[in-house]
TORKOL-4160 file (C-alpha; in steps of 0.2 Angstrom, whole numbers, padded with zeros to 4 digits, m for minus):
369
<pt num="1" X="0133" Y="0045" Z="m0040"/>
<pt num="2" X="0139" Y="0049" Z="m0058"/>
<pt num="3" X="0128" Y="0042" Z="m0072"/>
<pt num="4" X="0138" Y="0029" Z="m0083"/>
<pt num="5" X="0137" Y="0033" Z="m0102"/>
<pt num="6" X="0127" Y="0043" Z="m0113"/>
<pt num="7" X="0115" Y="0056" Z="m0105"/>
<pt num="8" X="0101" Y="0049" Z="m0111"/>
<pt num="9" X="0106" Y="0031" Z="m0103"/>
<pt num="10" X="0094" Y="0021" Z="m0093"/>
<pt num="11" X="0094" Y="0025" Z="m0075"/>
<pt num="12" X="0097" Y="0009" Z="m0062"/>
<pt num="13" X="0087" Y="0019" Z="m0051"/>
<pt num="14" X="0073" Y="0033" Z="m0053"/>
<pt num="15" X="0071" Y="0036" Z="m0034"/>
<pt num="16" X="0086" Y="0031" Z="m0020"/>
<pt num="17" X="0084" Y="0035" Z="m0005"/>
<pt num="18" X="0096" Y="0032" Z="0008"/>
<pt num="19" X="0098" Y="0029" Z="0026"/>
<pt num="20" X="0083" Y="0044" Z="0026"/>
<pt num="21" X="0080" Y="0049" Z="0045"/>
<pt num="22" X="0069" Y="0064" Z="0052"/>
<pt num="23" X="0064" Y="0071" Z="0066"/>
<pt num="24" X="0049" Y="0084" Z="0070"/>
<pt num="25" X="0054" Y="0089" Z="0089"/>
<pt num="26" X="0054" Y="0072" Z="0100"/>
<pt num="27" X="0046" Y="0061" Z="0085"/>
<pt num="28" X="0057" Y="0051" Z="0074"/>
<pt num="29" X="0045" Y="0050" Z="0059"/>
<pt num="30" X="0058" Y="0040" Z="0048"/>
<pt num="31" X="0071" Y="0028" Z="0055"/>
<pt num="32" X="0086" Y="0025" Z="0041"/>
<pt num="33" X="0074" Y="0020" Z="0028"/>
<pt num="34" X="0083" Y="0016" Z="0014"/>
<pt num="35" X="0074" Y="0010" Z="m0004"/>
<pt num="36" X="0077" Y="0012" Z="m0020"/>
<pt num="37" X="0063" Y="0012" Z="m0036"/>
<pt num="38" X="0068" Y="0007" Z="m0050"/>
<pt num="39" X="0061" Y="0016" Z="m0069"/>
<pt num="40" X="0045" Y="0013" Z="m0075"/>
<pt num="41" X="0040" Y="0005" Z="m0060"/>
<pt num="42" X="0024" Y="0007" Z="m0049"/>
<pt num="43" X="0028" Y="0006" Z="m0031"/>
<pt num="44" X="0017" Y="0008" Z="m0016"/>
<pt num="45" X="0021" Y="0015" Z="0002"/>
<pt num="46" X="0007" Y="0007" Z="0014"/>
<pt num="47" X="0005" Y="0009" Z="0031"/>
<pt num="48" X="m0007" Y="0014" Z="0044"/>
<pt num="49" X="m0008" Y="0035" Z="0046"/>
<pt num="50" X="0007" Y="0043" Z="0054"/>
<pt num="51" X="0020" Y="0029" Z="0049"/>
<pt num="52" X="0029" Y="0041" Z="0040"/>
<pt num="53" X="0027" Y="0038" Z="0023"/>
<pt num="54" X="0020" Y="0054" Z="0016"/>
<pt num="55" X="0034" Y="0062" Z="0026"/>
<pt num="56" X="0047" Y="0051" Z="0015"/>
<pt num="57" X="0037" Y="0057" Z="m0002"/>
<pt num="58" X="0038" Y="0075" Z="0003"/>
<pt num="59" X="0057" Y="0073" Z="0007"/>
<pt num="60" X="0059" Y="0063" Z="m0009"/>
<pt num="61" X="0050" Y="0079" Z="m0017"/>
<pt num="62" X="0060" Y="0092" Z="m0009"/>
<pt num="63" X="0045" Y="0101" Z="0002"/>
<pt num="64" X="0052" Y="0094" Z="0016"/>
<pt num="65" X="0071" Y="0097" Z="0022"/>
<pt num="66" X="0082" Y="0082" Z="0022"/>
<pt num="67" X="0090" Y="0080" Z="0038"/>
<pt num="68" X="0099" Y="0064" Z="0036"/>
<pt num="69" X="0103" Y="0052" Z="0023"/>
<pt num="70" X="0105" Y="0057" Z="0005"/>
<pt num="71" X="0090" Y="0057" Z="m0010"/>
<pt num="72" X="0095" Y="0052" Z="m0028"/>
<pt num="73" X="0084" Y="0054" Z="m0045"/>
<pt num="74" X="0088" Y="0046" Z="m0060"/>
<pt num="75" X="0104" Y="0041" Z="m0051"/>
<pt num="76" X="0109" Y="0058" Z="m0045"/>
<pt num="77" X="0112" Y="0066" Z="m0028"/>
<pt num="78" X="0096" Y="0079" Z="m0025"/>
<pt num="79" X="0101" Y="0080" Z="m0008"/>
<pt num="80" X="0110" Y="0076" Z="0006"/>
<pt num="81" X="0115" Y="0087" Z="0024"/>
<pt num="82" X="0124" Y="0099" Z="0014"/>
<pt num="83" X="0113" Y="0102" Z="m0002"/>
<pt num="84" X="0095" Y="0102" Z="m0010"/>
<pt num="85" X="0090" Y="0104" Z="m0026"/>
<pt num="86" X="0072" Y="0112" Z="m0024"/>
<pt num="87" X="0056" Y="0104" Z="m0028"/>
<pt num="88" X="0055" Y="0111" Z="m0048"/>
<pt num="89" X="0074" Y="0108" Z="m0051"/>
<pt num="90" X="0072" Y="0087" Z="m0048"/>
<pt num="91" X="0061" Y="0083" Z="m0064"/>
<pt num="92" X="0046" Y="0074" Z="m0056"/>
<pt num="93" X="0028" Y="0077" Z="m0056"/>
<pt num="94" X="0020" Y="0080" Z="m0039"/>
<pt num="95" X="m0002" Y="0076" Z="m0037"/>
<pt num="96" X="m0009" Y="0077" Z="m0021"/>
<pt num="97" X="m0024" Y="0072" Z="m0013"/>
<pt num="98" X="m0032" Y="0089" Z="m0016"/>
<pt num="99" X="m0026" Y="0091" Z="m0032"/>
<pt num="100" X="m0021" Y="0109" Z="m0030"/>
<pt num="101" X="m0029" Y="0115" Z="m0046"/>
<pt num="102" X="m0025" Y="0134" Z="m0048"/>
<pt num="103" X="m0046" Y="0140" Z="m0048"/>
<pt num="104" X="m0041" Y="0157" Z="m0058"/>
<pt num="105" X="m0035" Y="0145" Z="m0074"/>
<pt num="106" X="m0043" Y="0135" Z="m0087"/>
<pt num="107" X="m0038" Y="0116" Z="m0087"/>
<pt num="108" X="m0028" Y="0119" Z="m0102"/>
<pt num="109" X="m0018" Y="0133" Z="m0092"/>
<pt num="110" X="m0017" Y="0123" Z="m0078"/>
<pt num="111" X="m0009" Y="0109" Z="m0088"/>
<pt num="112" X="0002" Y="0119" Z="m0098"/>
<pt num="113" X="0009" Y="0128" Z="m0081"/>
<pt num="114" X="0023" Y="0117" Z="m0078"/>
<pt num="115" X="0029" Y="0120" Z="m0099"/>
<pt num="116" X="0032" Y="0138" Z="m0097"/>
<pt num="117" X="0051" Y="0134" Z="m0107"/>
<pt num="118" X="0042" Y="0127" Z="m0120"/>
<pt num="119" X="0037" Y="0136" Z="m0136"/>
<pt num="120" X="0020" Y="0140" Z="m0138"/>
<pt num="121" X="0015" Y="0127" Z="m0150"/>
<pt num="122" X="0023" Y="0114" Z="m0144"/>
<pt num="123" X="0013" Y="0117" Z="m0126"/>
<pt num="124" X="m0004" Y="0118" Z="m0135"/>
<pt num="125" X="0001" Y="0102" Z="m0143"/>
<pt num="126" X="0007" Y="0093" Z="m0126"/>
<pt num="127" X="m0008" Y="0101" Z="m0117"/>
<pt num="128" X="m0020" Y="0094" Z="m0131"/>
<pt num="129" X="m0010" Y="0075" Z="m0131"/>
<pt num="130" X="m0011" Y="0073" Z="m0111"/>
<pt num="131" X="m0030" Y="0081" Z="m0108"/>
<pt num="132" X="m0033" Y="0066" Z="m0120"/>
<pt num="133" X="m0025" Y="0053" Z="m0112"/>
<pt num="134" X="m0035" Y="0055" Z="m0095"/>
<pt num="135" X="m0050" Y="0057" Z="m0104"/>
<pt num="136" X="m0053" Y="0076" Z="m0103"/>
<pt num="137" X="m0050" Y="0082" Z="m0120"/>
<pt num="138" X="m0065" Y="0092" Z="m0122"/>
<pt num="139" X="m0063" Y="0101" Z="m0107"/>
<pt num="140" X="m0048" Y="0113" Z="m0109"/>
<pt num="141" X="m0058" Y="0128" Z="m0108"/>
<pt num="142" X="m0067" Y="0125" Z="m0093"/>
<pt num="143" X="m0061" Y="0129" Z="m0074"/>
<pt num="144" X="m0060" Y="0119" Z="m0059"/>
<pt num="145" X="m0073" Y="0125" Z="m0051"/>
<pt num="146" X="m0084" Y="0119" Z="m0066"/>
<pt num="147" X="m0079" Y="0098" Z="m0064"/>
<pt num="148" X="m0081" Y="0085" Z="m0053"/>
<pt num="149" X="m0069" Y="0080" Z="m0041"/>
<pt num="150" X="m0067" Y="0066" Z="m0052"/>
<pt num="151" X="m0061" Y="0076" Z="m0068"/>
<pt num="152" X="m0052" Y="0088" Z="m0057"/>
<pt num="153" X="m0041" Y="0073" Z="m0051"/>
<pt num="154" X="m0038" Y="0068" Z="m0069"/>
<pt num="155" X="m0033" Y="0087" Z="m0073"/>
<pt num="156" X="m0020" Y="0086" Z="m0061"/>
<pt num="157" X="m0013" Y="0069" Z="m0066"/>
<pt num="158" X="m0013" Y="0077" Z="m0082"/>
<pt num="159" X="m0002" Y="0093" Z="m0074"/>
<pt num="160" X="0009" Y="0082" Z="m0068"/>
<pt num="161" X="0011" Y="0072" Z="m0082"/>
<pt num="162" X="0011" Y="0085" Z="m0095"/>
<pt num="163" X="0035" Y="0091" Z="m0093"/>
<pt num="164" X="0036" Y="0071" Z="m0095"/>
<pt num="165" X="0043" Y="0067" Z="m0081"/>
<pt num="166" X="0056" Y="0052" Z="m0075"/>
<pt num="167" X="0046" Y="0052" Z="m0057"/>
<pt num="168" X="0030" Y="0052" Z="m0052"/>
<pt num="169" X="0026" Y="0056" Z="m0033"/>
<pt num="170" X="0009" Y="0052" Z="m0028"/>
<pt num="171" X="0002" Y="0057" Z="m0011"/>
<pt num="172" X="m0016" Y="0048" Z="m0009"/>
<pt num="173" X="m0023" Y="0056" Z="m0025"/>
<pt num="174" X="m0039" Y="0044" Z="m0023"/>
<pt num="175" X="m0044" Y="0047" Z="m0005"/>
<pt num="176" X="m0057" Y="0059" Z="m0008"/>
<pt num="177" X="m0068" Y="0051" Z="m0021"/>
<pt num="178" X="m0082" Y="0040" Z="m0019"/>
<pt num="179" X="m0080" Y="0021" Z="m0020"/>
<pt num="180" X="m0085" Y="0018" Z="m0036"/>
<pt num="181" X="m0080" Y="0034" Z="m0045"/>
<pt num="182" X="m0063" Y="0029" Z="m0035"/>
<pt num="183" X="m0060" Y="0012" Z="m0043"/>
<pt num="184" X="m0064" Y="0020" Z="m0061"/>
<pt num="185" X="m0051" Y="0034" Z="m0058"/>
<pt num="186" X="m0040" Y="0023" Z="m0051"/>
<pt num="187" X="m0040" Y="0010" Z="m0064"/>
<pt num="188" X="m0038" Y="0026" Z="m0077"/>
<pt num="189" X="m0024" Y="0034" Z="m0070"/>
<pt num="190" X="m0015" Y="0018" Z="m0068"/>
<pt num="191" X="m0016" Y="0014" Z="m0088"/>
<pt num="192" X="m0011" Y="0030" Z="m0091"/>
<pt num="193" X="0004" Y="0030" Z="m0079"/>
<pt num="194" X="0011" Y="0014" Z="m0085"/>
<pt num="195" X="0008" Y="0021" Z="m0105"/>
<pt num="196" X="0019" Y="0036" Z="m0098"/>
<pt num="197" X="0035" Y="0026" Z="m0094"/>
<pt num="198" X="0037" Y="0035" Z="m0078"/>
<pt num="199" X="0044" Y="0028" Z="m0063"/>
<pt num="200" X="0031" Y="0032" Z="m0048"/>
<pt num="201" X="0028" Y="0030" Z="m0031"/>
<pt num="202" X="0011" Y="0031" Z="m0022"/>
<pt num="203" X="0008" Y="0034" Z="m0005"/>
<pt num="204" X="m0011" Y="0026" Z="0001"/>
<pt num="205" X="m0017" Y="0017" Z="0016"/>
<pt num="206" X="m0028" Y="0006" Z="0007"/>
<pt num="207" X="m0019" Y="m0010" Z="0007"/>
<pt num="208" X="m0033" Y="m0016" Z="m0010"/>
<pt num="209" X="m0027" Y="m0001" Z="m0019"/>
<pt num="210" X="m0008" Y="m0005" Z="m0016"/>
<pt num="211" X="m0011" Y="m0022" Z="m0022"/>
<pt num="212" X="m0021" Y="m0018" Z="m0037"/>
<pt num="213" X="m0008" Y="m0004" Z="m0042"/>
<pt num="214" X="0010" Y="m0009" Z="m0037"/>
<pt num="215" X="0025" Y="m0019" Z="m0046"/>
<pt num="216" X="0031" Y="m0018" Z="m0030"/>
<pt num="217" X="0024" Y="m0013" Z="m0011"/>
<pt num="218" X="0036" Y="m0006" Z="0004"/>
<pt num="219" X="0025" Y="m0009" Z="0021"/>
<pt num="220" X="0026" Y="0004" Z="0033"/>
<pt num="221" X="0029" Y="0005" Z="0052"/>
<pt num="222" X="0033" Y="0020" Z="0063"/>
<pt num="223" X="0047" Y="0027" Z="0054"/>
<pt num="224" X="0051" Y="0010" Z="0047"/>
<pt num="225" X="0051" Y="0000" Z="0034"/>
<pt num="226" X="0046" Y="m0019" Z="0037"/>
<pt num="227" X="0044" Y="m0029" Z="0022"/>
<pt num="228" X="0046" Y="m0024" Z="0003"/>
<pt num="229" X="0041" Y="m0037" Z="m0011"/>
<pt num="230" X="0028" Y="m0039" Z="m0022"/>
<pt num="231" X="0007" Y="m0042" Z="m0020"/>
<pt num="232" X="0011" Y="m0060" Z="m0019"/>
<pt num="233" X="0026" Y="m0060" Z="m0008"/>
<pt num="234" X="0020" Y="m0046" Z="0004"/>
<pt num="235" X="0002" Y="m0058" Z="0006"/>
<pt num="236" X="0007" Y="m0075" Z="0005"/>
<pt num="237" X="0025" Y="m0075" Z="0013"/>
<pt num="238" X="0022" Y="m0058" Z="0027"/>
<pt num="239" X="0039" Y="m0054" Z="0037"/>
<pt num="240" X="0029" Y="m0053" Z="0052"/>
<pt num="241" X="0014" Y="m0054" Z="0061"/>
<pt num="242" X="0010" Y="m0033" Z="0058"/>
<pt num="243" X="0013" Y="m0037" Z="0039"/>
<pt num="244" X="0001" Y="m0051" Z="0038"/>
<pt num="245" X="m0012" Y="m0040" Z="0050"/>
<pt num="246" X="m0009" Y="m0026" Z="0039"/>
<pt num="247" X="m0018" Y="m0033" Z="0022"/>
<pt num="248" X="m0031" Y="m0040" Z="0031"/>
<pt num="249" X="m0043" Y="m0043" Z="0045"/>
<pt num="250" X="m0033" Y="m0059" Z="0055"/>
<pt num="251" X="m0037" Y="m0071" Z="0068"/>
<pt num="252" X="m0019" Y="m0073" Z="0082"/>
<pt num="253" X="m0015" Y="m0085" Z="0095"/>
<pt num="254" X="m0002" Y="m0086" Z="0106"/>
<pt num="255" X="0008" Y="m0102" Z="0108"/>
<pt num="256" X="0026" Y="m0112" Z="0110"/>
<pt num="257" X="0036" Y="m0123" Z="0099"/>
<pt num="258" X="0034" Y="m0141" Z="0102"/>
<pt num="259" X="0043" Y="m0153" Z="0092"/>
<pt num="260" X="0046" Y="m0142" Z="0075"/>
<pt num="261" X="0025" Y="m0138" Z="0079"/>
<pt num="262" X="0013" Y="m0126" Z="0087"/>
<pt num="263" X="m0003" Y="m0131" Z="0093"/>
<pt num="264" X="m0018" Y="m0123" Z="0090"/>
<pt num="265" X="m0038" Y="m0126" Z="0092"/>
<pt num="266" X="m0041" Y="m0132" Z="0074"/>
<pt num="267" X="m0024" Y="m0144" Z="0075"/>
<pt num="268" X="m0005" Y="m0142" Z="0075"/>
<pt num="269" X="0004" Y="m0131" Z="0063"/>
<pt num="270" X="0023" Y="m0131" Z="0056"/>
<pt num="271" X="0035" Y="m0118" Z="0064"/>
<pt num="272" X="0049" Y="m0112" Z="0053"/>
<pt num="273" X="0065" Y="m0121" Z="0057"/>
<pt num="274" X="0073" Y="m0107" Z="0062"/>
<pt num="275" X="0061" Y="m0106" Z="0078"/>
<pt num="276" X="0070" Y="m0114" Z="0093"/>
<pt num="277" X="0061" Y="m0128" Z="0104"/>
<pt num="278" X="0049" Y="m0119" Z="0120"/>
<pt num="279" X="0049" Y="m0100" Z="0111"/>
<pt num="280" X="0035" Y="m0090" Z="0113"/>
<pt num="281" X="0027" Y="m0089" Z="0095"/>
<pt num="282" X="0011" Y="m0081" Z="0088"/>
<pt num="283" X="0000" Y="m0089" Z="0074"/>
<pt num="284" X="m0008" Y="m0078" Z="0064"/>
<pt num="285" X="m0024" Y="m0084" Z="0053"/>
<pt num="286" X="m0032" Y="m0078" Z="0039"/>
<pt num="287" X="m0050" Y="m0079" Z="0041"/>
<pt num="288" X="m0050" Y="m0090" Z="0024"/>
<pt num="289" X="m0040" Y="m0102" Z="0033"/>
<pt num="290" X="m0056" Y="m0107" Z="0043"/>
<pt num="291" X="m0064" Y="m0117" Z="0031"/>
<pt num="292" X="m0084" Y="m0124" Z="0041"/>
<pt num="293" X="m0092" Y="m0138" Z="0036"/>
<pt num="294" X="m0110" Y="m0140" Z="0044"/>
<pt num="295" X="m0113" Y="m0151" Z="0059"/>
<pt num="296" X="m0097" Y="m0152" Z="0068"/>
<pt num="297" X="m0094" Y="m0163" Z="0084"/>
<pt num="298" X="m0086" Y="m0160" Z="0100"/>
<pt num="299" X="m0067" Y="m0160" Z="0101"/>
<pt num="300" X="m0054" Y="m0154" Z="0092"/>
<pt num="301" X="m0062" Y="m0143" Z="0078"/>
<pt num="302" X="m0080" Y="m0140" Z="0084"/>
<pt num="303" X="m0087" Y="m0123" Z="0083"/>
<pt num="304" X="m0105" Y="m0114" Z="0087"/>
<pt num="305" X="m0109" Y="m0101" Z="0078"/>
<pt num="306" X="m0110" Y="m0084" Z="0087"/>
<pt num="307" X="m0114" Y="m0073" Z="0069"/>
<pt num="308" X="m0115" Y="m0074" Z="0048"/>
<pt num="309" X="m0117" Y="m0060" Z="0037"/>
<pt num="310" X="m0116" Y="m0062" Z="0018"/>
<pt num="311" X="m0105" Y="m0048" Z="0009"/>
<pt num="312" X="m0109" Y="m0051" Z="m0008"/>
<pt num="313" X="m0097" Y="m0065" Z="m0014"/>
<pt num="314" X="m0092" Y="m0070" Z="0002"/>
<pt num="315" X="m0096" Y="m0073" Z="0018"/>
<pt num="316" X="m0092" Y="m0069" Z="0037"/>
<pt num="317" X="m0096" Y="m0081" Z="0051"/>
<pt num="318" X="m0092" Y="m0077" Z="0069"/>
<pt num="319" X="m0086" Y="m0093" Z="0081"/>
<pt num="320" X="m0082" Y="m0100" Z="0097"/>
<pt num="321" X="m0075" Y="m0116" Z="0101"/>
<pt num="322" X="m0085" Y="m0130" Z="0110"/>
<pt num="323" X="m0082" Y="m0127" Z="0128"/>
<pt num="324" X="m0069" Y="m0139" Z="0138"/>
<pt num="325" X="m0067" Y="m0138" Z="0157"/>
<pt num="326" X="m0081" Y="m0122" Z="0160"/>
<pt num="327" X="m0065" Y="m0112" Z="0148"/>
<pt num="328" X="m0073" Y="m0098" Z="0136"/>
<pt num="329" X="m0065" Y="m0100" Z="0120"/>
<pt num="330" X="m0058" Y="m0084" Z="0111"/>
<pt num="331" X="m0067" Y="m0078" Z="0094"/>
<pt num="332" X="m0062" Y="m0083" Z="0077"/>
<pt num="333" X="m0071" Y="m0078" Z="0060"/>
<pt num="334" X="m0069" Y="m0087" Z="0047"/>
<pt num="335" X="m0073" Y="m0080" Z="0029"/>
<pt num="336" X="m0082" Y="m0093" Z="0016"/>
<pt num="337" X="m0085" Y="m0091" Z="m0002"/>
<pt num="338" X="m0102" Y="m0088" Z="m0007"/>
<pt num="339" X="m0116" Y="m0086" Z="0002"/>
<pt num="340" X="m0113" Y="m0097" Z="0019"/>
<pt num="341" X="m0125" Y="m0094" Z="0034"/>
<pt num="342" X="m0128" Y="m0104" Z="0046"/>
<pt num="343" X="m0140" Y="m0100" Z="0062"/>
<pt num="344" X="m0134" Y="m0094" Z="0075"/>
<pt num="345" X="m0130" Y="m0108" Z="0089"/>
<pt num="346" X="m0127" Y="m0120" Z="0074"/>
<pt num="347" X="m0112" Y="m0133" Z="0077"/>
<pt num="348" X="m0099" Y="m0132" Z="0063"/>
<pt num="349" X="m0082" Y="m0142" Z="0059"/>
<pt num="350" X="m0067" Y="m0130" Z="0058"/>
<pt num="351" X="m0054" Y="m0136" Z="0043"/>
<pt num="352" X="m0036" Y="m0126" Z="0045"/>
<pt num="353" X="m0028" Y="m0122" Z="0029"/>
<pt num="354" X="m0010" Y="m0122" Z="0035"/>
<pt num="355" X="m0007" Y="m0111" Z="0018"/>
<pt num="356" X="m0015" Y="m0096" Z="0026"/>
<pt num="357" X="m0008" Y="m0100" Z="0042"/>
<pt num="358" X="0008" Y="m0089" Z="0048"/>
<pt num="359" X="0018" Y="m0094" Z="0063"/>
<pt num="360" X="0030" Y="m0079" Z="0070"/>
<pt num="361" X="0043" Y="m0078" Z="0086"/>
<pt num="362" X="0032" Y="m0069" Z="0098"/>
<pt num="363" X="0043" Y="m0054" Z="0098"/>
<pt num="364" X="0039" Y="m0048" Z="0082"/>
<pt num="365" X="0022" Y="m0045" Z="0081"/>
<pt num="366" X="0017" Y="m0030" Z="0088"/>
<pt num="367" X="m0001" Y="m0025" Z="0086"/>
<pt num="368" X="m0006" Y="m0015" Z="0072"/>
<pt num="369" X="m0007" Y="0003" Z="0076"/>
């Protein structure tokens, strides 16, 4: 695909990929995943490990052959069957999760490794700008094996960042810091990202960090690609029963459309139109869906409690239904705001919040894995 007018014209797209399948020996890792980024955007590929989404960045890099499909940068062809433009000939900048700092350089060397075309001085001066975007200025004479795993990630972004690139590839750059020094990093490198105007794509399994970072979010499962939207849209309106699992913990049952309706435990809930009458659906609950209220009665949305643990500005409460007909009644949990904790053995009212409540044809929702 030609670019249309000037050379220096926008792109339409920083990152296409097209139809993308691979193989390693039996495996299909991808399945015709097609995509495409769009410039200056923050995208995230989620998805449990071994879903194939790192596989796609390293193809999209060019350390891993294309076997079928095509790539495009910046709206043009980097590789298809017959061709690959290798890894330093696409223009992006590559960090990984261990940073691959070369331990023989100083930071400032290491930055300054991918501006070996450039004159001198204008290397010092791009090695000086971008060691003091991420915060490490004062630290271009020091060697890796001096900082913390912390500033030796923010070195790399810097590396990566220092030939200005048009893409961004980002393979779990976060995953081996600590919570906390994690979040900081993480809200660091984002600011800076954005400031650089580069499109980027990050590969993580945290589906907090995905929501936190991305414009956009591509969900990931076995080779494929099940739903692509926003924060909001991938939360609030999941494709499927996997997507709304994915983002977090979810209560399921299994049931039949009755009447445009599906009944469940804490009351009858809508089914899409599009669900015929008597198909097998699931209905999948966020545990803020379940909202208690102390003192419930028998019936339809009575609870005991079988478990309540405060996690800070929330809390988890563990329940089961009141009995009928000598029936055990599956677990639910439900998560309240605040502190909420009820003994053990106490009677609660169960309240459904149809909002956070996801009907889906039973077909589709294969467990999370």
């Amino acid at each position: 695909m030609a670019m249309n007018g000037s050379a220096h014209a926008r792109p339409a797209v920083a990152l296409g990929l097209e139809r993308v399948t691979h193989h390693y020996d039996k495996l299909r890792a991808l399945d015709a995943v097609t995509l495409a980024v769009e410039p200056s955007e923050m995208f995230c590929l989620v998805g449990p490990s071994g879903c194939g989404k790192s596989t796609l960045l390293r193809i999209a890099a060019g350390l891993e052959e294309l076997q079928q499909g095509r790539v495009l940068i910046a709206d043009q062809v980097v590789a298809d069957p017959g061709f690959s433009r290798p890894p330093e000939a696409r223009g992006v900048g590559l960090l990984f999760q261990d940073y691959a700092l070369f331990p023989h350089l100083s930071v400032g060397a290491n930055v300054a490794f991918g501006l070996v075309k450039r004159p001198a001085a204008v290397r010092r001066k791009r090695v000086a700008q971008v060691l003091e975007q991420v915060g490490m200025g004062a630290y271009a004479g020091a060697f890796p094996h001096m900082l913390s795993g912390g500033q030796q990630q923010r070195v790399a972004l810097a590396r990566a960042l220092a030939p200005e690139p048009r893409l961004l590839l980002l393979d779990e750059p976060f995953s081996g810091l600590d919570t906390q020094l994690r979040e900081q990093v993480r809200d660091d490198a984002l600011r800076v990202v954005k400031a650089s105007g580069a499109a980027t794509v990050l590969v993580t399994h945290e589906p907090e960090e995905a929501m936190f970072m991305a414009d956009r979010i591509a969900v990931m499962r076995a080779g494929r690609i099940e739903q692509v939207g926003s924060a909001a849209d991938v939360y609030d309106r999941p494709a499927n029963g996997f997507v709304a699992g994915f983002f977090s913990a979810v209560n399921r049952l299994a049931g039949r459309v009755s009447g445009g309706r599906v009944a469940t435990p804490f009351g009858p809930v809508a089914a899409p139109a599009a669900l015929r009458e008597g198909c097998s659906v699931e209905v999948v609950i966020r545990p803020e869906a379940l909202r208690l209220s102390l003192g419930g009665v028998g019936g339809q949305g009575g609870a005991r409690v079988t478990a309540a643990r405060v996690l800070g500005r929330s809390s988890l409460v563990d329940l089961r239904l009141e009995p009928h007909g000598g029936a055990v009644s599956p677990a639910f949990r439900s998560r309240m705001p605040g502190r909420f904790l009820p003994p053990v053995g106490s009677p609660v009212e169960v309240l459904l919040d149809p909002v956070q409540t996801f009907v889906f044809p039973a077909e589709s929702t294969t467990s999370q894995g």
